[in-house]
GUZARO-329745 format. One record per residue (C-alpha): residue number from 0; residue in one letter; chain; x, y, z. Coordinates in nm, 3 decimals, always signed. Example, Ala and Ser with C-alpha at 12.3 -4.5 7.8 and 13.67 -1.06 7.14 Angstrom:
> 0|a|A|+1.230|-0.450|+0.780
> 1|s|A|+1.367|-0.106|+0.714
This chain:
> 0|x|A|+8.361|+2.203|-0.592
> 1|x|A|+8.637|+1.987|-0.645
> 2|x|A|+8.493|+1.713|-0.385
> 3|x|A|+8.203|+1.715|-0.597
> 4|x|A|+8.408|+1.683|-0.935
> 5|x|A|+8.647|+1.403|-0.796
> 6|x|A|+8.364|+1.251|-0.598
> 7|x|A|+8.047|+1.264|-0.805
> 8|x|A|+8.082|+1.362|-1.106
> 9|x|A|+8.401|+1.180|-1.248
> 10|x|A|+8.301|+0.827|-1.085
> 11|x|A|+7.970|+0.886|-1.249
> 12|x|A|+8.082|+0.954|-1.577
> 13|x|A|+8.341|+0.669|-1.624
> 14|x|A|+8.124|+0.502|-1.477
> 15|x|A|+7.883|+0.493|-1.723
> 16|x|A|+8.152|+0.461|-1.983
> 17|x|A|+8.232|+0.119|-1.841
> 18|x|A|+7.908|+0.019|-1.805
> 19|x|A|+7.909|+0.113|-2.209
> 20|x|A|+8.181|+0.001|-2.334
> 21|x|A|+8.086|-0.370|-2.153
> 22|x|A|+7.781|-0.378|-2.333
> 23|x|A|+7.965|-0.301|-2.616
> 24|x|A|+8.215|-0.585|-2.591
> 25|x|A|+7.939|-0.812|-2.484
> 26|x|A|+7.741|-0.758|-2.828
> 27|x|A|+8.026|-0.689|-3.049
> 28|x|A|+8.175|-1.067|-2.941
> 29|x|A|+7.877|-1.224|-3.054
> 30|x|A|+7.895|-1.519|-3.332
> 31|x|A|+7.706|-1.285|-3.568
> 32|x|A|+7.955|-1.005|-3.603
> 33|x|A|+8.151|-1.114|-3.862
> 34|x|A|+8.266|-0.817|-4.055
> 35|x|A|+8.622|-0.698|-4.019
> 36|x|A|+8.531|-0.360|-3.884
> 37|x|A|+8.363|-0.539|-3.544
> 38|x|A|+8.750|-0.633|-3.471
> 39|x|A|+8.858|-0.246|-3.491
> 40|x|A|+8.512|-0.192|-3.265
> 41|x|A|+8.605|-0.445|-3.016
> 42|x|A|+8.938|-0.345|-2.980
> 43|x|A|+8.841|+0.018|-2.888
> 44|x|A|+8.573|-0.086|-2.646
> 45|x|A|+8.827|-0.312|-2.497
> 46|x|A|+9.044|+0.064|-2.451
> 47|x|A|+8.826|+0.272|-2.363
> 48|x|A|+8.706|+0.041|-2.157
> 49|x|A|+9.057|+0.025|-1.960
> 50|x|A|+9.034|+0.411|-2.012
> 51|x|A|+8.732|+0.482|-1.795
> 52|x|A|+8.810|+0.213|-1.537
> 53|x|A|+9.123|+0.374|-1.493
> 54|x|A|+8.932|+0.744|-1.451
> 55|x|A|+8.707|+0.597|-1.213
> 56|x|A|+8.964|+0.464|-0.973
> 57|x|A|+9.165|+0.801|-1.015
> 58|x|A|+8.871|+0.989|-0.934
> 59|x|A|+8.774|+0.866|-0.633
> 60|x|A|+9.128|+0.831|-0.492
> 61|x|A|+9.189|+1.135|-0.582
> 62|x|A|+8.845|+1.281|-0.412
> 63|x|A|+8.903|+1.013|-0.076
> 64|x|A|+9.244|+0.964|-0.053
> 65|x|A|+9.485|+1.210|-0.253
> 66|x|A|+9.786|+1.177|-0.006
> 67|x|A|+9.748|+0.808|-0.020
> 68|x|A|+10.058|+0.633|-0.100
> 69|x|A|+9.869|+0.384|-0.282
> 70|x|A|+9.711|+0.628|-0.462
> 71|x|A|+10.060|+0.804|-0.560
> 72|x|A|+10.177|+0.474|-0.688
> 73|x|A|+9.855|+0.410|-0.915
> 74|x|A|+9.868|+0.772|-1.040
> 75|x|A|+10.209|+0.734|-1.094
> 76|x|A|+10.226|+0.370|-1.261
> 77|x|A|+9.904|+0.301|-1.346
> 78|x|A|+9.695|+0.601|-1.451
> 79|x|A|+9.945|+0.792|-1.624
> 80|x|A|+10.149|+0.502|-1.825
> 81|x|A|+9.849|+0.248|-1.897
> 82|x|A|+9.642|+0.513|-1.968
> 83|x|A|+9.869|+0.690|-2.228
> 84|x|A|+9.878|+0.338|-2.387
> 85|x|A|+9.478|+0.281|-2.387
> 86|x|A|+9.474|+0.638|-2.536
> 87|x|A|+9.678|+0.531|-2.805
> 88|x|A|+9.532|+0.226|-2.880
> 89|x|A|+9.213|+0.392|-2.943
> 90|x|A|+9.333|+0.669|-3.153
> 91|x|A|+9.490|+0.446|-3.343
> 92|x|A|+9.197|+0.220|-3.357
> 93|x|A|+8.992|+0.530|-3.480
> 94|x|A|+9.237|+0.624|-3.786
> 95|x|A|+9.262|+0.251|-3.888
> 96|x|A|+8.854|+0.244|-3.883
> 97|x|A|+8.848|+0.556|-4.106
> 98|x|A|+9.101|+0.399|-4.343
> 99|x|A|+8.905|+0.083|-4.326
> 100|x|A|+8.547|+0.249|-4.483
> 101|x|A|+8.764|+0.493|-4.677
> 102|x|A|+8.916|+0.170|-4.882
> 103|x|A|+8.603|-0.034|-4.872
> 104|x|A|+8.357|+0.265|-5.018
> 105|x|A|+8.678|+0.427|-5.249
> 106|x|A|+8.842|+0.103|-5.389
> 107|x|A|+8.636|-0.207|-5.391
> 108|x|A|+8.936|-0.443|-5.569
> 109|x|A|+9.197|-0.352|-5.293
> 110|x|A|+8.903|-0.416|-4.996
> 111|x|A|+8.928|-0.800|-5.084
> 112|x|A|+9.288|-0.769|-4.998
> 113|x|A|+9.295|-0.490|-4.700
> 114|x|A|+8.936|-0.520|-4.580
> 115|x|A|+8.916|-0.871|-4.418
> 116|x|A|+8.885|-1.029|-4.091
> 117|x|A|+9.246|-1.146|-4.114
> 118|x|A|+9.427|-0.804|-4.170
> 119|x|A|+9.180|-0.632|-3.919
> 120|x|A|+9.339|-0.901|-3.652
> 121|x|A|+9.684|-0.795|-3.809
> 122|x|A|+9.691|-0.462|-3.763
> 123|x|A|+9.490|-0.512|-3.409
> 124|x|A|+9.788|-0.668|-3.265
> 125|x|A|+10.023|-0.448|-3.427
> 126|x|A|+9.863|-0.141|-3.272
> 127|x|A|+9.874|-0.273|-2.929
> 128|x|A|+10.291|-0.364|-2.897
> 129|x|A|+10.376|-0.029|-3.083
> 130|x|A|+10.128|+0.199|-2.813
> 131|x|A|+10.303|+0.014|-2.502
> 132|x|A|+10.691|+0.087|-2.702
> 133|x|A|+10.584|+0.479|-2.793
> 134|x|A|+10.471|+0.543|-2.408
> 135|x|A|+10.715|+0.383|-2.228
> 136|x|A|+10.882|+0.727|-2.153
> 137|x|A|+10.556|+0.792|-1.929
> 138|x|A|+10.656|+0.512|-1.676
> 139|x|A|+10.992|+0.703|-1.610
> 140|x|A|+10.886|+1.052|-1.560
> 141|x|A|+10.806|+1.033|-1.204
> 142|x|A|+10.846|+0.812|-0.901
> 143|x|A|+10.665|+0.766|-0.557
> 144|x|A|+10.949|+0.930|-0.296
> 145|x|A|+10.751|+1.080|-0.050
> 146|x|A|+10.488|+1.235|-0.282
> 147|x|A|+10.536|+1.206|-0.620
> 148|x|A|+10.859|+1.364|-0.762
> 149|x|A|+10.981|+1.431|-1.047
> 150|x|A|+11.328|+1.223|-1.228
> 151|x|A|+11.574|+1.290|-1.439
> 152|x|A|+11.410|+1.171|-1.732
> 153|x|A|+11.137|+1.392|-1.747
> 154|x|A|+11.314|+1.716|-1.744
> 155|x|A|+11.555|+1.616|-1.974
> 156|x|A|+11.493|+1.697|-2.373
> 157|x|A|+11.417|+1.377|-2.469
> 158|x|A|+11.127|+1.385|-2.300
> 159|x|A|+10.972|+1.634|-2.376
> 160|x|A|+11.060|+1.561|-2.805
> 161|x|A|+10.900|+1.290|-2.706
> 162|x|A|+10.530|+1.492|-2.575
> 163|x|A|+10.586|+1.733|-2.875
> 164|x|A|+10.605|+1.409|-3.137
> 165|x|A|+10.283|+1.257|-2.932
> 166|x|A|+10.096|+1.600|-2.959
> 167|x|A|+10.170|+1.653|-3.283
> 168|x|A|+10.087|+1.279|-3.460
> 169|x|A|+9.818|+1.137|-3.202
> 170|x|A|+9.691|+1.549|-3.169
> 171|x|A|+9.674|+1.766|-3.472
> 172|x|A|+9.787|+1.466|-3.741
> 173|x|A|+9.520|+1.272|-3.604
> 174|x|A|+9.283|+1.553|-3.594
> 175|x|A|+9.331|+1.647|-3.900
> 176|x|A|+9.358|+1.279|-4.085
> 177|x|A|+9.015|+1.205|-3.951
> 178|x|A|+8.877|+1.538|-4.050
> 179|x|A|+8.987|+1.496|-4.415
> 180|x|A|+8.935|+1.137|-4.405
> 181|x|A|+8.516|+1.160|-4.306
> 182|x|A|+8.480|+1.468|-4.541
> 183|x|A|+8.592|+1.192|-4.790
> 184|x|A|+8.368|+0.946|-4.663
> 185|x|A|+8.078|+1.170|-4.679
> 186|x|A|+8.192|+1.285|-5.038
> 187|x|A|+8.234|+0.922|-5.132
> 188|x|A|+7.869|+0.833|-4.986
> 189|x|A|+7.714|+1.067|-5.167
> 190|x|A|+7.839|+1.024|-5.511
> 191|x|A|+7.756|+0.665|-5.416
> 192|x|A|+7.432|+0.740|-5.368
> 193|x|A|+7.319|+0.985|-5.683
> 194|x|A|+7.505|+0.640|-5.873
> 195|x|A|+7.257|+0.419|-5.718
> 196|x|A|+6.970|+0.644|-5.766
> 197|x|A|+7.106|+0.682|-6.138
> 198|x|A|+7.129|+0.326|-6.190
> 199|x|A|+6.764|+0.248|-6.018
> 200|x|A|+6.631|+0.502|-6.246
> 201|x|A|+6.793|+0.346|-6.554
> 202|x|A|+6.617|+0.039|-6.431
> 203|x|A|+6.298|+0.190|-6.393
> 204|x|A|+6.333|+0.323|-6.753
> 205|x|A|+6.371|-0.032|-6.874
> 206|x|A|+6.101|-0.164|-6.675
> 207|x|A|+5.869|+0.067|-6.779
> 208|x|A|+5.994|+0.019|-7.201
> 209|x|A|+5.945|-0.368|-7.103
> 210|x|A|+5.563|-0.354|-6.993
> 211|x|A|+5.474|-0.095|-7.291
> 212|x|A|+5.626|-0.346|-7.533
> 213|x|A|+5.475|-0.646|-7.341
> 214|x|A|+5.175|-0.449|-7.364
> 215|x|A|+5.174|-0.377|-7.710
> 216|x|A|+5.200|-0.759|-7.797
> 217|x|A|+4.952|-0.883|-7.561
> 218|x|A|+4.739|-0.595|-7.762
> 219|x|A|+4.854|-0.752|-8.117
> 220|x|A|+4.793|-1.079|-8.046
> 221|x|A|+4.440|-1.023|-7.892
> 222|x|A|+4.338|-0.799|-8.248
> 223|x|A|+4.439|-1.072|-8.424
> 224|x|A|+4.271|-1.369|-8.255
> 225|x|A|+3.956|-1.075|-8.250
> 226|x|A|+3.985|-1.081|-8.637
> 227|x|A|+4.024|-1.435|-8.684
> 228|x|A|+3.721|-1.496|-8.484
> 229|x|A|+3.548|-1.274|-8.675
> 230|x|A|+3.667|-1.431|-9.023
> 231|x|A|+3.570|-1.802|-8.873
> 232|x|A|+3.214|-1.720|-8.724
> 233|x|A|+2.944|-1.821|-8.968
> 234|x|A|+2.761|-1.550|-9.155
């Protein structure tokens, strides 16, 4: 069973997550995509992408060659520490997209200010320096020593504060942010909607009062040139 997991099934999935994510990056980079929230967009296909590669090659080193010291020093270096930081980049990525629609549907002045191309880049490039700084503890807590041991560092208290604070912002905070923040979105949608459909039928209304008093002229005037036709017309 586990050949099968490591072997088969996790190459397959990742795979198809990179094959994703590349079409992803391939459309999203396009000249045409010129709304801010295509930056978020590309920047978490560009992490997930690193994401799945990274599950791929873990999976089938792990399936092939798990006492590989190659193998101990990508799991080690590469999957663990890169992968915390492509995990973090596209939670982040997430929150900031949620923020994005929640300011452009909520408060149309401040979206002119928060919702452009320019601050999408902004906070793009903050994102990615601040994920490599927060998981930087993941590159010390184990080293390659015949088989992969554990240091100092990663039973000492610091690092573990340091999982608890990463469980509880990037894990429930982040759970529960986006869960609040889309029931918001929905709300917000919806009263958006039942506006438009107010408005539309306010239009309607007017329409409609237009043609019956267009109406009602074209009637007037074609009673009186009726009557004056009648008055002219030789007896």
């Amino acid at each position: 069973m586990e050949y099968v997991a490591y072997n088969i099934i996790v190459p397959t999935v990742s795979a198809c997550g990179v094959l994703g994510n590349i079409l992803n990056l391939l459309v999203l980079t396009r000249g045409q995509m010129k709304a801010p929230i295509y930056i978020y967009f590309t920047t978490l296909a560009v992490a997930d992408l690193v994401t799945c590669l990274l599950v791929f090659f873990s999976g089938i080193a792990k399936g092939a060659a798990a006492a590989s010291f190659w193998w101990q020093v990508f799991e080690v270096y590469f999957y663990l520490g890169i992968g915390s930081i492509s995990t973090t980049v596209s939670i982040a990525t997430i929150v900031m997209v949620t923020v994005e629609r929640l300011i452009l549907i909520r408060n149309g002045q401040s979206a002119k200010t928060y919702c452009t191309r320019e601050m999408a880049w902004r906070v793009c490039l903050v994102i990615f320096p601040v994920s490599i700084v927060f998981n930087i503890p993941y590159f010390l807590a184990f080293v390659v020593d015949d088989g992969i041991q554990e240091t100092h560092f990663y039973r000492g208290q610091y690092y573990q504060i340091h999982n608890w604070i990463r469980f509880v912002v990037f894990g429930l905070g982040t759970a529960l942010f986006l869960a609040v923040g889309n029931l918001l979105l929905i709300l917000s949608l919806r009263q958006s909607y039942r506006h438009r459909k107010t408005l539309l039928s306010q239009r309607k209304l007017r329409e409609e009062k237009r043609l019956k008093v267009g109406n009602g002229v074209k009637i007037g005037e074609s009673w009186k040139r009726f009557a004056f036709e009648m008055m002219a017309a030789p007896l």
